[in-house]
Backbone as JSON Lines, residues from 0, in Angstrom:
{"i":0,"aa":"X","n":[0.84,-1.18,0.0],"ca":[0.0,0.0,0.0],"c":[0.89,1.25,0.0]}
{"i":1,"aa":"X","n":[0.84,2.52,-1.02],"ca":[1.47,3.32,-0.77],"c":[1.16,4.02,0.26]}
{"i":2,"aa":"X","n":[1.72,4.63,0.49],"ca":[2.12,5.98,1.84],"c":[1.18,7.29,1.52]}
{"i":3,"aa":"X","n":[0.64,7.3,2.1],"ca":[-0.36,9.02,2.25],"c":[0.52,10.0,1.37]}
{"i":4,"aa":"X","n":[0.28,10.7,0.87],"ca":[1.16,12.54,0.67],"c":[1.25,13.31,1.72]}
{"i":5,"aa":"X","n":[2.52,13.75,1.83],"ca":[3.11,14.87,2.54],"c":[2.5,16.1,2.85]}
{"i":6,"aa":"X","n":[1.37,16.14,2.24],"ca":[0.3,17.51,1.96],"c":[-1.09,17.04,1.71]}
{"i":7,"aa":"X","n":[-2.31,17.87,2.24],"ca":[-3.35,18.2,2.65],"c":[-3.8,18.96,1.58]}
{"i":8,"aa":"X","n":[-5.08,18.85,1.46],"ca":[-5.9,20.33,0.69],"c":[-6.74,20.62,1.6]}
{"i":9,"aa":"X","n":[-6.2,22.19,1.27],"ca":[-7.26,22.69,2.02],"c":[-8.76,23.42,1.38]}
{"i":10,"aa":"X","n":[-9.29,23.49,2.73],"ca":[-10.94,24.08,1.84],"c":[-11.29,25.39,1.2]}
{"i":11,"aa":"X","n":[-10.78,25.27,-0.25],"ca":[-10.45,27.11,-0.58],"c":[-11.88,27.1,-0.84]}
{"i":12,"aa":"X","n":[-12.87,27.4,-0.27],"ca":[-13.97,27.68,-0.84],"c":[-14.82,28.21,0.18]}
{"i":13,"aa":"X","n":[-14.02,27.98,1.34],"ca":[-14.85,27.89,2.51],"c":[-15.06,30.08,2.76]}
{"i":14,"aa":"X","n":[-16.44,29.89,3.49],"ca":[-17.22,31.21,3.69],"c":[-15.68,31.95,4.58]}
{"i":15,"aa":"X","n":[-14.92,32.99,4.06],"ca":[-14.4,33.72,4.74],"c":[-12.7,33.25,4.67]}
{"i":16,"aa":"X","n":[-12.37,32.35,3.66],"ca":[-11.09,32.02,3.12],"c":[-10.72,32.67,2.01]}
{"i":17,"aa":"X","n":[-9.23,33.61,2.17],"ca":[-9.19,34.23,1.17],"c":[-7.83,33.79,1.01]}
{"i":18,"aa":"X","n":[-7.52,33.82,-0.3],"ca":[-6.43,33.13,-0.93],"c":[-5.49,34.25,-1.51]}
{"i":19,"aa":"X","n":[-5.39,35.65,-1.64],"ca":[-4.78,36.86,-2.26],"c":[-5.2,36.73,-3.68]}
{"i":20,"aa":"X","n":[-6.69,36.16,-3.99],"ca":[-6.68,36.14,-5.5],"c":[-7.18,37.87,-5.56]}
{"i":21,"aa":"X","n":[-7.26,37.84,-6.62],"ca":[-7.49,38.91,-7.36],"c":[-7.73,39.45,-9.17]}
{"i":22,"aa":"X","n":[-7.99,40.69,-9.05],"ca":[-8.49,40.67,-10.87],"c":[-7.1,41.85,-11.25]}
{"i":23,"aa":"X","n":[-5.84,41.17,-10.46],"ca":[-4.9,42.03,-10.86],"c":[-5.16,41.78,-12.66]}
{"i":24,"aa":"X","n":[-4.93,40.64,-13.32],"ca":[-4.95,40.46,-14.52],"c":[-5.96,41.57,-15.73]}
{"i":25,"aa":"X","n":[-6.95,41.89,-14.98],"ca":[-7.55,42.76,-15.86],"c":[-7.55,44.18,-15.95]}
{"i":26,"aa":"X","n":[-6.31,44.6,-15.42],"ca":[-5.26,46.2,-15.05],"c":[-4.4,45.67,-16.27]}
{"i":27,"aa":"X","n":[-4.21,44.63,-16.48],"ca":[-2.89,44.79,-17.0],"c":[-3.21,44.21,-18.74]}
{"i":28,"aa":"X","n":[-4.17,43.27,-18.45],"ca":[-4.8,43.01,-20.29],"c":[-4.43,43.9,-21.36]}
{"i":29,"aa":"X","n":[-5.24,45.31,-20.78],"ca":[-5.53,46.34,-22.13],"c":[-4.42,47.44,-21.88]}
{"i":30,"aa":"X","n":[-3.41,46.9,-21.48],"ca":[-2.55,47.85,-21.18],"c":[-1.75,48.5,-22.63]}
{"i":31,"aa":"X","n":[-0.81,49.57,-22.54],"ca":[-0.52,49.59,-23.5],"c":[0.92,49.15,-23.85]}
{"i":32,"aa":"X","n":[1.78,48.45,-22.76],"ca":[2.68,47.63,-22.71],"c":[2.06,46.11,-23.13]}
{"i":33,"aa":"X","n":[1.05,45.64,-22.78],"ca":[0.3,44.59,-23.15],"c":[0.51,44.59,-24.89]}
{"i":34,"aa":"X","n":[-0.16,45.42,-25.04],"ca":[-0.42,45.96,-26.75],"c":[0.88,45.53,-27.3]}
{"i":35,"aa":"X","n":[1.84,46.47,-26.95],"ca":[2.97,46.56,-27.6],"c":[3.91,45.0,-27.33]}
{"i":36,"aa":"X","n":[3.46,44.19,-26.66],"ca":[4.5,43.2,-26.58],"c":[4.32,41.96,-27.4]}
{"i":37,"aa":"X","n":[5.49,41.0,-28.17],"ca":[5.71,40.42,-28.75],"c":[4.75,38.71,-28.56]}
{"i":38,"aa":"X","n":[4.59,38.79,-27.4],"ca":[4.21,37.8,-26.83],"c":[2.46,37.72,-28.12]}
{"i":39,"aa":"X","n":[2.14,36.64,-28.3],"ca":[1.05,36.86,-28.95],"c":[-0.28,36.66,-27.78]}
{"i":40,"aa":"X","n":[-0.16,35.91,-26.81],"ca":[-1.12,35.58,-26.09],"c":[-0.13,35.2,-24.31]}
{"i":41,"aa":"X","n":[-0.72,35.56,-23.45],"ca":[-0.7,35.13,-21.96],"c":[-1.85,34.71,-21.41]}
{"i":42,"aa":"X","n":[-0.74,33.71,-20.09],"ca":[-2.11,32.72,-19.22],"c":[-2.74,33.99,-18.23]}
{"i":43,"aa":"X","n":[-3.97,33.96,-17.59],"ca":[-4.42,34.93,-17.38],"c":[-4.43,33.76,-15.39]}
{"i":44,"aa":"X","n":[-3.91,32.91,-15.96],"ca":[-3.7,32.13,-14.49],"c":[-2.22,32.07,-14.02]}
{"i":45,"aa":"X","n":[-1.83,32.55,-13.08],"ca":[-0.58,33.15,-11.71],"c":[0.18,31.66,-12.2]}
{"i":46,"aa":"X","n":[1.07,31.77,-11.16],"ca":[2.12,30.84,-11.13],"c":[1.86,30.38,-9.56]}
{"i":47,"aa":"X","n":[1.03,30.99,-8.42],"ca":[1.09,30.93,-7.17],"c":[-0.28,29.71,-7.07]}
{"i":48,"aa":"X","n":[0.35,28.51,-6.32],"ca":[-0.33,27.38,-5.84],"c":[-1.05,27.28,-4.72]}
{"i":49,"aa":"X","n":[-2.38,27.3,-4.15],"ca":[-2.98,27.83,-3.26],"c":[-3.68,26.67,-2.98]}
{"i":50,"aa":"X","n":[-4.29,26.55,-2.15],"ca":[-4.89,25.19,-0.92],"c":[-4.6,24.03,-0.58]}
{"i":51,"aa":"X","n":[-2.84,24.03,-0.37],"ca":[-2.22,23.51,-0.07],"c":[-1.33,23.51,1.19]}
{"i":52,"aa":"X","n":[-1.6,22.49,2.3],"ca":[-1.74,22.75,3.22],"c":[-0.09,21.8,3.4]}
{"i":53,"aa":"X","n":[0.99,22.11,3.96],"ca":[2.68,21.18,4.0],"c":[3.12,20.61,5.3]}
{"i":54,"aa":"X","n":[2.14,21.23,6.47],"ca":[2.23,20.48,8.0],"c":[2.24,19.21,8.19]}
{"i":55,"aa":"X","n":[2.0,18.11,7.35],"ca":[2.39,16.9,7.29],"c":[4.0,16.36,7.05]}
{"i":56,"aa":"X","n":[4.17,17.47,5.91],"ca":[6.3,17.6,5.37],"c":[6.87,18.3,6.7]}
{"i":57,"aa":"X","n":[5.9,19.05,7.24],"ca":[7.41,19.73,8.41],"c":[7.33,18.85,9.4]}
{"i":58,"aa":"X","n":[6.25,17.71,9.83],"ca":[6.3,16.77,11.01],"c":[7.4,15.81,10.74]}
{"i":59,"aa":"X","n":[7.04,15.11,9.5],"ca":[7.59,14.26,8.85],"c":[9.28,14.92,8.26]}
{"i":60,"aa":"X","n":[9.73,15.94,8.62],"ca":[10.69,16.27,8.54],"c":[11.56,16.65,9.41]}
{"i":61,"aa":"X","n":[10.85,17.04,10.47],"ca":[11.22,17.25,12.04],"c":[11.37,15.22,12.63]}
{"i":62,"aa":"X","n":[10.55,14.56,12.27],"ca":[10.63,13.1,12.99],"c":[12.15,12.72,12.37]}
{"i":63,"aa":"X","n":[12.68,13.13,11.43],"ca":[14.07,12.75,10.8],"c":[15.29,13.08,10.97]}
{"i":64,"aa":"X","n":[14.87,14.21,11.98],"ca":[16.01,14.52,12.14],"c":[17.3,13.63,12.54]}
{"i":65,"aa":"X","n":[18.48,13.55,12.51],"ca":[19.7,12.39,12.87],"c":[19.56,11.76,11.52]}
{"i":66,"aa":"X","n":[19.03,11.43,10.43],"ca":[18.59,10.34,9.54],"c":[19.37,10.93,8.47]}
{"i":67,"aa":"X","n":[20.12,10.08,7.47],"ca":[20.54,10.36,6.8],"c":[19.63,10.73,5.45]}
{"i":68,"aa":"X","n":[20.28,12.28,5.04],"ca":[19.58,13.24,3.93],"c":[19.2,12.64,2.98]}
{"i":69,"aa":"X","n":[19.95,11.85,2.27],"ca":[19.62,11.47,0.94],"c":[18.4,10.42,1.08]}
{"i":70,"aa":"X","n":[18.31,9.57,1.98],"ca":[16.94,9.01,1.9],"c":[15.7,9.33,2.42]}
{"i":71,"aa":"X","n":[16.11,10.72,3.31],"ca":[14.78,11.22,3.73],"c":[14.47,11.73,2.67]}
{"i":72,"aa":"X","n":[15.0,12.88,1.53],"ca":[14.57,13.53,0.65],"c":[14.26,12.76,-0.56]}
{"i":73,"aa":"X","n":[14.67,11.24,-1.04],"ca":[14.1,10.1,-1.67],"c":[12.78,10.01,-1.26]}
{"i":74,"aa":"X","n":[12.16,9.81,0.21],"ca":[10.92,9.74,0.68],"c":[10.26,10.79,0.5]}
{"i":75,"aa":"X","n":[10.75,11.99,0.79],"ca":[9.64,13.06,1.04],"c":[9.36,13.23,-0.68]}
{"i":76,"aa":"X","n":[10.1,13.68,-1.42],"ca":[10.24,14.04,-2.7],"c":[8.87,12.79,-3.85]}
{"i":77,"aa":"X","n":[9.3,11.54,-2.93],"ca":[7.85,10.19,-3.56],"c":[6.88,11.15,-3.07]}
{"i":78,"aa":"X","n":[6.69,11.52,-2.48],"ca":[5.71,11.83,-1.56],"c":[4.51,13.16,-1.62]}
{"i":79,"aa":"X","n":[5.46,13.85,-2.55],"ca":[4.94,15.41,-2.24],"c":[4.43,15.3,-4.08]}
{"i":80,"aa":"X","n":[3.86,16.69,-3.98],"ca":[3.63,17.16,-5.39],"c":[4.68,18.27,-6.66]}
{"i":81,"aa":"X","n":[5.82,18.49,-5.76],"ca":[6.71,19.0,-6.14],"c":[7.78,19.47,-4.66]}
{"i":82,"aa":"X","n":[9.25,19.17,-4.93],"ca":[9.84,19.21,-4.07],"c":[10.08,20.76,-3.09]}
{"i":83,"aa":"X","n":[9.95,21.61,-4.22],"ca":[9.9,23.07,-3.46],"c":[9.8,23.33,-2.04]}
{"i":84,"aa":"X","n":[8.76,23.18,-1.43],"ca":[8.14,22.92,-0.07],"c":[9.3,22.24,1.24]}
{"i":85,"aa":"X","n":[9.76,21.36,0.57],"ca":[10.97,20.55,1.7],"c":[12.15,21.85,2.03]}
{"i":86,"aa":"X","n":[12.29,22.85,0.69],"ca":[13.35,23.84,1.27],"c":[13.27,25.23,2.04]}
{"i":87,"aa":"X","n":[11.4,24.92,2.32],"ca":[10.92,26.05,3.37],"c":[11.82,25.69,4.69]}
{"i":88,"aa":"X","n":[11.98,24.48,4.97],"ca":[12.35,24.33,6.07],"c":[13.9,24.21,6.18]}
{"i":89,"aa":"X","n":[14.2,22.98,5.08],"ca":[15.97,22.64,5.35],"c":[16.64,23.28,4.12]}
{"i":90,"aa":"X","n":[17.76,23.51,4.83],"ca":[18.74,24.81,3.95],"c":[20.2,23.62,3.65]}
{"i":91,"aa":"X","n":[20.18,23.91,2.57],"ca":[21.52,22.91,2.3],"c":[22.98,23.8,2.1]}
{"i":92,"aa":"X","n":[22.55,25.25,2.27],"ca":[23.91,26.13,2.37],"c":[24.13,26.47,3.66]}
{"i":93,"aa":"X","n":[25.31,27.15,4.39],"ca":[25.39,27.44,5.49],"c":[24.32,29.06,5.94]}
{"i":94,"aa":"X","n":[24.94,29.41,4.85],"ca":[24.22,31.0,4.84],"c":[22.91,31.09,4.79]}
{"i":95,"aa":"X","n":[22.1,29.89,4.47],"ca":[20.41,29.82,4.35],"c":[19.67,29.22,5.51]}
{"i":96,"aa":"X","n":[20.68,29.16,6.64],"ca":[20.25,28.7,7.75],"c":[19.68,29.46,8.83]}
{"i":97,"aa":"X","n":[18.4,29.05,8.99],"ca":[17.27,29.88,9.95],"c":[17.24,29.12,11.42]}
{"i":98,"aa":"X","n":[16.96,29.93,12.45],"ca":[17.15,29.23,13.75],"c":[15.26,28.88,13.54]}
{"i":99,"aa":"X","n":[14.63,29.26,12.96],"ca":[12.95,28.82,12.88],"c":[12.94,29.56,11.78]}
{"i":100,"aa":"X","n":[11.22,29.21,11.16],"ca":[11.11,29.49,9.7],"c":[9.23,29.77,10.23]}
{"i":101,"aa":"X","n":[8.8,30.36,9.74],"ca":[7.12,30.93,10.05],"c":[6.4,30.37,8.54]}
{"i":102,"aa":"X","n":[5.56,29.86,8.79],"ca":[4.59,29.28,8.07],"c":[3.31,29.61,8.22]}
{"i":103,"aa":"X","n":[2.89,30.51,7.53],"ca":[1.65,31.08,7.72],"c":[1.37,32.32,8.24]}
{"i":104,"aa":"X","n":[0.58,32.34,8.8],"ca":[0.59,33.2,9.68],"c":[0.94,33.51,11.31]}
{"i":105,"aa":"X","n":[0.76,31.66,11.82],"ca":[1.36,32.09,13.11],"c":[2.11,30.46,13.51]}
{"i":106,"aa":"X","n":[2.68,29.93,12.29],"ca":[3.17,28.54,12.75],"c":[4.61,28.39,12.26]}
{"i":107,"aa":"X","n":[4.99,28.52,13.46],"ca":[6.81,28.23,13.55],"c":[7.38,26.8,13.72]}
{"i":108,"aa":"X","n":[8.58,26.7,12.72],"ca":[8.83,25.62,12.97],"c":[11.01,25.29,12.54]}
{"i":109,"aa":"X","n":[10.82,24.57,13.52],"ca":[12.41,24.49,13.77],"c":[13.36,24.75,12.53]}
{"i":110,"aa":"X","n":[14.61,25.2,12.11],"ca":[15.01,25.48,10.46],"c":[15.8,24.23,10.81]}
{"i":111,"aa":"X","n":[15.92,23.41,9.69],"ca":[16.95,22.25,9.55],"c":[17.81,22.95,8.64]}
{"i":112,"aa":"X","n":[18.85,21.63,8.58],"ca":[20.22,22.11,7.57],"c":[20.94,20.81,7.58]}
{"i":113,"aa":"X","n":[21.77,20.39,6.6],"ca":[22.34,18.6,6.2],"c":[23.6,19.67,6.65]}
{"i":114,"aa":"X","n":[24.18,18.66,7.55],"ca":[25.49,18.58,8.29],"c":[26.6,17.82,7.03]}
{"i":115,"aa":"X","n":[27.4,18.28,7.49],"ca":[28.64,18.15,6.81],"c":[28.98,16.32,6.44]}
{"i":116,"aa":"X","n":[28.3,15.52,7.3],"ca":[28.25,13.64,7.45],"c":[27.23,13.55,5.91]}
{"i":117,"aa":"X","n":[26.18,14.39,5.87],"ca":[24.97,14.72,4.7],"c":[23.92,13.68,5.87]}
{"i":118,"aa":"X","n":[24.01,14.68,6.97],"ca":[22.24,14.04,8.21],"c":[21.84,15.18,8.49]}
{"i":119,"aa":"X","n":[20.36,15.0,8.13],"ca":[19.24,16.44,8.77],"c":[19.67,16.8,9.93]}
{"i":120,"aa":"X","n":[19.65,17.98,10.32],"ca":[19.99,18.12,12.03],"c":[19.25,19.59,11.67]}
{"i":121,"aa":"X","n":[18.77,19.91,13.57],"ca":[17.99,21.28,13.6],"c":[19.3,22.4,13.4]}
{"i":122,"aa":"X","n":[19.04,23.58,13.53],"ca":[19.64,24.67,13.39],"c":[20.31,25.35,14.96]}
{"i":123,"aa":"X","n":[18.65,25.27,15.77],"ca":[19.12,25.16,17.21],"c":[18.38,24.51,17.75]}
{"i":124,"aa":"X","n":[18.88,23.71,18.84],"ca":[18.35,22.74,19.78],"c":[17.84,22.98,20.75]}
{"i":125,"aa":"X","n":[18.16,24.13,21.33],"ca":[17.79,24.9,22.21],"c":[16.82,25.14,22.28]}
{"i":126,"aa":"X","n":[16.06,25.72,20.79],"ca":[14.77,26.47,20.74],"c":[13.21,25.22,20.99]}
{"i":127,"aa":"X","n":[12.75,26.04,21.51],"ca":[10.79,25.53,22.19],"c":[10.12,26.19,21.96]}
{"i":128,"aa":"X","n":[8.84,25.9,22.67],"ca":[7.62,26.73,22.57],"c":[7.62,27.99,23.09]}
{"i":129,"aa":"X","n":[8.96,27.27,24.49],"ca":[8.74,28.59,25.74],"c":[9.73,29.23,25.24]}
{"i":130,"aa":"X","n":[10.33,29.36,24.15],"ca":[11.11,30.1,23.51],"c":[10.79,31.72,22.88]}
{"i":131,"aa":"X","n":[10.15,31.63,22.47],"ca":[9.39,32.72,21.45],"c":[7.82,33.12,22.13]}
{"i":132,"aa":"X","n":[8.03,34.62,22.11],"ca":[6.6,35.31,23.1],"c":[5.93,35.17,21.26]}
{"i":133,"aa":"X","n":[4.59,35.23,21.47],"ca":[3.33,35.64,20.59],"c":[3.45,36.53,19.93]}
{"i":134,"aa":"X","n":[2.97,36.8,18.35],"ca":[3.1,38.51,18.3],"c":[1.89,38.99,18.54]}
{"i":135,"aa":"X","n":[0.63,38.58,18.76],"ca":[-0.25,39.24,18.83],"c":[-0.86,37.95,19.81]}
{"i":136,"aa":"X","n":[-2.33,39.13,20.38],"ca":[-3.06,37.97,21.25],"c":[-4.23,37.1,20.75]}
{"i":137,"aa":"X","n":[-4.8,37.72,19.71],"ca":[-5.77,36.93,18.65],"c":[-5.49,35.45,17.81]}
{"i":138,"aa":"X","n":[-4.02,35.34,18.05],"ca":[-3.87,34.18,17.29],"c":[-3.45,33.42,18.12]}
{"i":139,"aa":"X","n":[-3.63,31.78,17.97],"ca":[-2.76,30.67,18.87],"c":[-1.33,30.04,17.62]}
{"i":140,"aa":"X","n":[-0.3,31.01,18.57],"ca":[1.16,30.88,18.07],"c":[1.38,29.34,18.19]}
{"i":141,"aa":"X","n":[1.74,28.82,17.42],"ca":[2.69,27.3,17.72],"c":[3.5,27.05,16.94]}
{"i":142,"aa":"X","n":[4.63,25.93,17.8],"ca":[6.27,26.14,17.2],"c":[6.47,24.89,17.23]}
{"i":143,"aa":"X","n":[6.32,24.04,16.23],"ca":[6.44,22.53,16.02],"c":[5.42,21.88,16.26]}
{"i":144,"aa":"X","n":[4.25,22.59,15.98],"ca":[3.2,21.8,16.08],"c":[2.05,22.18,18.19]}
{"i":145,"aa":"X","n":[3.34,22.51,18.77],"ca":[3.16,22.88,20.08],"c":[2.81,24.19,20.43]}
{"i":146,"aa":"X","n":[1.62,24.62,21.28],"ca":[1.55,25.61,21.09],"c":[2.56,26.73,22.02]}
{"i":147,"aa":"X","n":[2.99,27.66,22.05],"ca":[3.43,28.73,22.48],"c":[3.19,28.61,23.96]}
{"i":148,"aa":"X","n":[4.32,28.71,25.12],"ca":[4.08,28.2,26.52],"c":[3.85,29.91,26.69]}
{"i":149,"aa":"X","n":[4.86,30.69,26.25],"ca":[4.51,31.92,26.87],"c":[3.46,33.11,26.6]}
{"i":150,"aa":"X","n":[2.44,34.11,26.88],"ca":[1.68,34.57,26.99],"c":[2.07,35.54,26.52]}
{"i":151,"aa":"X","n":[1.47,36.27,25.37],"ca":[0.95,37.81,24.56],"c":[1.63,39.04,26.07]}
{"i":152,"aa":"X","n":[2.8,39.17,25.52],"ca":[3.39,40.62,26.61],"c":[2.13,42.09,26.05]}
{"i":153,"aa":"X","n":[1.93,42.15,25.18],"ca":[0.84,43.63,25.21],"c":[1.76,44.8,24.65]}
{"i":154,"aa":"X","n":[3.23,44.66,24.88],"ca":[4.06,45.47,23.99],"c":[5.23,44.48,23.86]}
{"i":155,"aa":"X","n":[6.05,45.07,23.26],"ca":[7.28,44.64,22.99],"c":[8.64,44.88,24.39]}
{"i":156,"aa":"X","n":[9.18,44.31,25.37],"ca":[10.1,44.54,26.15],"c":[11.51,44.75,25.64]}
{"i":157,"aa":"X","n":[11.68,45.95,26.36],"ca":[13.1,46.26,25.6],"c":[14.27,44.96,25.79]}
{"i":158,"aa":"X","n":[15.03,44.4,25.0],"ca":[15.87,43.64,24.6],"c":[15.74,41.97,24.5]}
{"i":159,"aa":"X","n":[14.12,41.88,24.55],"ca":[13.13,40.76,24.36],"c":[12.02,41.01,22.91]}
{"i":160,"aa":"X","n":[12.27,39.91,22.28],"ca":[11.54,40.37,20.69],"c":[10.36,39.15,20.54]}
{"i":161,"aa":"X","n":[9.43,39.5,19.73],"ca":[8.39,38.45,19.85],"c":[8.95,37.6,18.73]}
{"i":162,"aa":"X","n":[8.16,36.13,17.92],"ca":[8.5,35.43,17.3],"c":[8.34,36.29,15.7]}
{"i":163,"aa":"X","n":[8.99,36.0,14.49],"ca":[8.9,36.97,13.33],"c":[7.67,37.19,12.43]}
{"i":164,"aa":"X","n":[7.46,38.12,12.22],"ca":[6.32,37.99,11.17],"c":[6.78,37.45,9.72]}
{"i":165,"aa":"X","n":[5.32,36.78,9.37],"ca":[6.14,36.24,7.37],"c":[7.05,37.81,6.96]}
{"i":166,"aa":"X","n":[7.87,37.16,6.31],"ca":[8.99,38.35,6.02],"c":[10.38,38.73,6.8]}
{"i":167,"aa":"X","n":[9.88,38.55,7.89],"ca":[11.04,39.02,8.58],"c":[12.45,38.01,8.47]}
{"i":168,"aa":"X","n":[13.55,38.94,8.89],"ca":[14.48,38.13,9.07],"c":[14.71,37.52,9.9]}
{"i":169,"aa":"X","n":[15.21,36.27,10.64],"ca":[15.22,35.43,11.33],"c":[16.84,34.78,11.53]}
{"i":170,"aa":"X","n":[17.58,35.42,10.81],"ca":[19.19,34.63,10.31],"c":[19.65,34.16,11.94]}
{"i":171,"aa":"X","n":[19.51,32.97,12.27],"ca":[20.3,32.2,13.74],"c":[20.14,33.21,14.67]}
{"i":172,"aa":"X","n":[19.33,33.65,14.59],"ca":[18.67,34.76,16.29],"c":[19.86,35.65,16.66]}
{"i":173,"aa":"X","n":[20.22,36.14,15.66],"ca":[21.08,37.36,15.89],"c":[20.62,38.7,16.77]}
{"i":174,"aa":"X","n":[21.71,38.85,17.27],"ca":[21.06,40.11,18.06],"c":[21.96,41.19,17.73]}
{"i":175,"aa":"X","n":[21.71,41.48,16.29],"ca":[22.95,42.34,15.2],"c":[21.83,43.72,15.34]}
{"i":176,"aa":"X","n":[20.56,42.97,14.86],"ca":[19.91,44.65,14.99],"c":[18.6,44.19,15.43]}
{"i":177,"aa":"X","n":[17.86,45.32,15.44],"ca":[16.37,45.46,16.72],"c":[15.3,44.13,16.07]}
{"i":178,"aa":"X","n":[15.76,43.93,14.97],"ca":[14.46,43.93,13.82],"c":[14.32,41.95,13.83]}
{"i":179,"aa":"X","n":[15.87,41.97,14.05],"ca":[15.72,40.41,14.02],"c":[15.03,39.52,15.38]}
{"i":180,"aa":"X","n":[14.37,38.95,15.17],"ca":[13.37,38.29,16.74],"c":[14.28,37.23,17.18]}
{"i":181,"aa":"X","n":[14.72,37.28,18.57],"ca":[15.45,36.87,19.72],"c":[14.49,35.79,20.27]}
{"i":182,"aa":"X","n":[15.26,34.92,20.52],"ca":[14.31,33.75,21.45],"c":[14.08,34.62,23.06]}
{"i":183,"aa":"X","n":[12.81,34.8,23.79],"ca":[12.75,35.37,25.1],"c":[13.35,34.78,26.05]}
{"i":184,"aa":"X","n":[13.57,35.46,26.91],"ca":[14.9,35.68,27.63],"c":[14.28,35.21,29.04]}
């Protein structure tokens, strides 16, 4: 019997799920760069893949850790619908290494990286739930699946940073400048 997929769909349809679609495409149709370009025809459909849910690849990628790379990424790679997704989490350069990586909107999860032997290992070991404060109090923060031990501070404490928003930088919890989020103290 084969093995489940690494990924979920989710319910894009559902009352109050919004996906960032949009009618950008019909700004740009009758444009007059449109006009002028060589191209005879374009897809009027994105390149961005939507109700696809990867919390199954970061469990199943977190359970591997110690395991040697090349056959976890043999498995996950059977597994998935395109490999992309496995390098949200593990960084195969030194410089692409995240002490956590944010998924979504409020789901953190440990950054891997293939050690020099070529075995998954986390980034830091150190890091938990009770690691990282909330950024806001409306959402339930969780960091490997676990939710967040510590409680919504209401501001920010000077030389204590909450967990990152999508976007932010995160490079091994540097405390180089204000902006990068610090595990709490």
């Amino acid at each position: 019997m084969p093995k489940p997929p690494l990924y979920r769909k989710v319910n894009t349809q559902a009352r109050g799920v919004h996906h960032l679609t949009g009618g950008s495409y019909r700004h740009e149709r009758h444009s007059k760069r449109e006009q002028h370009s060589d191209a005879p025809r374009r897809s009027m459909h994105g390149k961005v893949r939507r109700g696809l849910d990867y919390t199954p690849l970061f469990k199943f990628l977190l359970s591997k850790v110690g395991a040697e790379w090349d056959a976890v990424y043999a498995e996950a790679v059977a597994r998935l619908d395109r490999a992309e997704p496995i390098f949200r989490l593990v960084a195969l350069h030194e410089e692409d290494r995240k002490a956590f990586v944010c998924v979504g909107e409020s789901s953190y999860y440990s950054g891997l990286y293939v050690d020099a032997e070529g075995r998954l290992q986390k980034v830091n070991l150190d890091l938990g739930p009770s690691s990282l404060l909330p950024q806001c109090k409306c959402c339930t923060h969780t960091f490997n699946g676990l939710r967040f031990t510590r409680p919504f501070a209401g501001v920010l404490l000077p030389g204590v940073q909450s967990a990152a928003r999508p976007g932010q930088s995160n490079d091994k919890l540097t405390a180089a400048s204000d902006t990068s989020p610090r595990p709490a103290e």
